[in-house]
C-alpha positions as CSV (number, residue, x, y, z in Angstrom):
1,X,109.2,101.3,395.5
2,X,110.5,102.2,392.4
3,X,114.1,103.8,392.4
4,X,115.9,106.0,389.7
5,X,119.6,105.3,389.2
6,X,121.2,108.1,387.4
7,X,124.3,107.3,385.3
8,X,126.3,108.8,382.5
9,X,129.1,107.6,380.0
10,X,132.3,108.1,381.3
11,X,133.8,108.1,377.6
12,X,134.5,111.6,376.2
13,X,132.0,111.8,373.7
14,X,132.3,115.4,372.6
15,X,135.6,113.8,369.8
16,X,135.4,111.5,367.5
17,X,133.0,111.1,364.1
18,X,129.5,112.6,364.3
19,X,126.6,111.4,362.3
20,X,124.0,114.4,361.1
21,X,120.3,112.6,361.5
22,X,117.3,114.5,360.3
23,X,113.7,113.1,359.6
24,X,110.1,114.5,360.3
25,X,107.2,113.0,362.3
26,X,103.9,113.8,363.8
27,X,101.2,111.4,365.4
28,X,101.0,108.6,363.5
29,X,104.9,108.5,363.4
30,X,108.5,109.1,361.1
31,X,107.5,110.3,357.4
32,X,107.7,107.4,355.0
33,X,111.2,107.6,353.0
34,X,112.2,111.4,354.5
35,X,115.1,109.7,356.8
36,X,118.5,111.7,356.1
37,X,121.2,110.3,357.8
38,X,125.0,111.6,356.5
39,X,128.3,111.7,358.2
40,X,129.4,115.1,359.7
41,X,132.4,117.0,357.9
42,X,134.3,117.7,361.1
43,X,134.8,115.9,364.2
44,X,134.4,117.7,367.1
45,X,133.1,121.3,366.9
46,X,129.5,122.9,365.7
47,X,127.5,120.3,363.0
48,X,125.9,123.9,362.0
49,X,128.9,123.8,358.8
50,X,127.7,120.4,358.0
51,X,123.5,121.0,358.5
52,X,123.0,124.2,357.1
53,X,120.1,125.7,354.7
54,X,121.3,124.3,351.4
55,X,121.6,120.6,352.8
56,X,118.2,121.8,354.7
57,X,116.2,122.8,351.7
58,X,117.4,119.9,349.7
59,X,116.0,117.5,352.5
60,X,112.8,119.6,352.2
61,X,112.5,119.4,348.4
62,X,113.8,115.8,347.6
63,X,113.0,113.8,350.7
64,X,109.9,115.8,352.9
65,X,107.7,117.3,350.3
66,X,107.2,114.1,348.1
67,X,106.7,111.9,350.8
68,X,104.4,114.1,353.1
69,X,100.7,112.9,353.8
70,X,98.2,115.1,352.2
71,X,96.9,117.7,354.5
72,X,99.9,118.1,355.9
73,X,100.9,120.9,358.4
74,X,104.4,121.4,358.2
75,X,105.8,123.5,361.7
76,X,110.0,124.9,362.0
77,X,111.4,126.1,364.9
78,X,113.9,129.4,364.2
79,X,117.0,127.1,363.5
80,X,119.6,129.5,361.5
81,X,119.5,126.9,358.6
82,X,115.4,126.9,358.4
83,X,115.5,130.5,357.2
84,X,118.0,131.4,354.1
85,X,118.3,135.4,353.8
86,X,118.1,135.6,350.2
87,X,118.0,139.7,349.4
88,X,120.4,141.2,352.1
89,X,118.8,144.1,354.2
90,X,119.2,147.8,353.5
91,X,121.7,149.7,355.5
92,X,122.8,153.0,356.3
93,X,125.8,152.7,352.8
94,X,122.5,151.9,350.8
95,X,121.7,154.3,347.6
96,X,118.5,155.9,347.5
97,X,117.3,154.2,345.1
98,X,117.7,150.8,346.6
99,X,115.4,152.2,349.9
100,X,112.5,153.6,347.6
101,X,111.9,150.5,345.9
């Protein structure tokens, strides 16, 4: 019979030097050459400061895009740094002219 031993570290590991680790995949495995590996700024708090859309869309341009398959399908979840607001929304302090066009 097989049995499940359930463990954890007993170390604090929410302090100390973090490592920010992206890379793509799919079924016939990791993207050739789109590995991005790079040590976060901070050391304990949100990576979100360190992995946000300008380090995001350089991964995309420089390391992703050339080394994608072709035929490709390339799928994001709603991560705040995979989407980069780049024409800020209208508001109620907008000038006409800014709503008609």
């Amino acid at each position: 019979m097989d049995r499940w031993i359930y463990s954890r570290l007993q170390k604090n590991i929410s302090k100390g030097s973090r490592l920010i680790i992206v890379h793509a995949g799919g079924e016939i495995g990791g993207v050739e050459n789109a590995l991005l590996v790079f040590k976060a700024g901070q050391k304990t708090g949100d990576y979100h400061n360190d992995m946000n859309a300008e380090n995001y869309e350089k991964w995309i341009i420089n390391k992703l895009l050339r080394n994608l398959p072709k035929n490709s399908i390339f799928v994001i979840d709603n991560a705040p740094y995979h989407n980069k607001l780049t024409t800020a929304s209208p508001n109620s302090n907008s000038k006409k002219s800014v709503l008609i066009t």
